[in-house]
C-alpha positions in Angstrom: -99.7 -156.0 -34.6 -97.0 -153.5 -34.9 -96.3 -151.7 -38.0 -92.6 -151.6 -38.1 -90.8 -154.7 -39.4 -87.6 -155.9 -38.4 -84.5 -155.4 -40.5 -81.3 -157.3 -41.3 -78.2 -155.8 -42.1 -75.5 -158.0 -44.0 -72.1 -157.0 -43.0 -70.0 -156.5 -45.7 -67.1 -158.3 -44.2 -69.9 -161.5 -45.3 -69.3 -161.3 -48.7 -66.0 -160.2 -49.6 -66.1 -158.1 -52.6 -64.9 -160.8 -55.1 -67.5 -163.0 -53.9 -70.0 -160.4 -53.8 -73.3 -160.4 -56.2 -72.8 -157.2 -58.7 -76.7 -156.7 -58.0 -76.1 -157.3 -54.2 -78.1 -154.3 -53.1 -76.2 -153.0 -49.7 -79.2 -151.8 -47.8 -82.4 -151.8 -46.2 -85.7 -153.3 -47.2 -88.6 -151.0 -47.4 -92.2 -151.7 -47.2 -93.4 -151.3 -50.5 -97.2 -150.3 -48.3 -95.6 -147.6 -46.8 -94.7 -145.5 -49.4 -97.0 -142.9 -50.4 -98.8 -143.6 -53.2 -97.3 -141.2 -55.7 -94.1 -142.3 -54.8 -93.9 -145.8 -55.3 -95.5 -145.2 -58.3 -92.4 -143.3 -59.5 -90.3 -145.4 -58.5 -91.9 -148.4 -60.3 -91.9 -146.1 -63.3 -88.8 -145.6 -62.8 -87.9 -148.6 -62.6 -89.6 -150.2 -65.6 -88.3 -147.6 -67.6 -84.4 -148.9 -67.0 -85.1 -152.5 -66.7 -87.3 -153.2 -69.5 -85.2 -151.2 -72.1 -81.9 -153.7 -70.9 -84.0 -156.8 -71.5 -85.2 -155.3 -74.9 -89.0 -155.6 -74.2 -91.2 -153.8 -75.7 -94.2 -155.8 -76.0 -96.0 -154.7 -72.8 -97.3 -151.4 -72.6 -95.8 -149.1 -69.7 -99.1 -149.6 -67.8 -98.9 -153.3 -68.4 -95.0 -153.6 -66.7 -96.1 -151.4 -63.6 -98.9 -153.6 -62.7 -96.9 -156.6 -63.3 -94.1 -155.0 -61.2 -97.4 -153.9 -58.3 -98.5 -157.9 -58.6 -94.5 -158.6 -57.9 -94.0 -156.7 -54.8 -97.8 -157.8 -53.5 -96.7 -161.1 -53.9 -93.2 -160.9 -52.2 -91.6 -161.9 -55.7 -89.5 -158.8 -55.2 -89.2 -155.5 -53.2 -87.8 -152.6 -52.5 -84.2 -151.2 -51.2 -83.0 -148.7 -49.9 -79.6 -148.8 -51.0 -77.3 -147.0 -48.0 -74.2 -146.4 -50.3 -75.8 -144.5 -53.2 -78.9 -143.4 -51.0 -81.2 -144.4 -53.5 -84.2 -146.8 -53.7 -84.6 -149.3 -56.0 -86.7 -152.5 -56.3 -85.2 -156.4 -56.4 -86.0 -159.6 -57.2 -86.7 -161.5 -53.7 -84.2 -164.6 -53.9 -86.1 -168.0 -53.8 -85.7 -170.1 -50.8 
């Protein structure tokens, strides 16, 4: 079993920009696994930090969003991207099939 996966770039010229998703990430998919540990958990952090305060949520406790975010990506409900216009990572809901 090899440990690289394949990726698939979208061309842009696929979706024209009027019919593009604003949260259309234009990038690469990362294996959440092969982060180093620190790291992903940063970017999680990170992550939590900006999406929870849009939504207004403040019920769960910071711990409580990361390991809801950790349960997301082990279950393929959403990972990560790097993004090759702003060369930044992020982490997106998986669409449902």
């Amino acid at each position: 079993m090899s440990k690289y996966r394949e990726v698939e770039i979208v061309p842009d010229d696929e979706y024209p920009p009027e019919k593009r998703p604003e949260f259309m990430e234009e990038g690469v998919e990362v294996p959440y696994d092969r982060l180093a540990p620190d790291t992903l958990s940063n970017l999680i952090a990170g992550f939590v930090s900006r999406e929870w305060e849009e939504v207004g949520d403040t019920s769960a406790t910071l711990d409580d969003k990361i390991c809801q975010v950790r349960q997301q990506l082990l279950e393929k409900r959403a990972k990560v991207v790097f993004d090759l216009r702003s060369e930044t990572c992020n982490i997106v809901l998986c669409e449902r099939r």
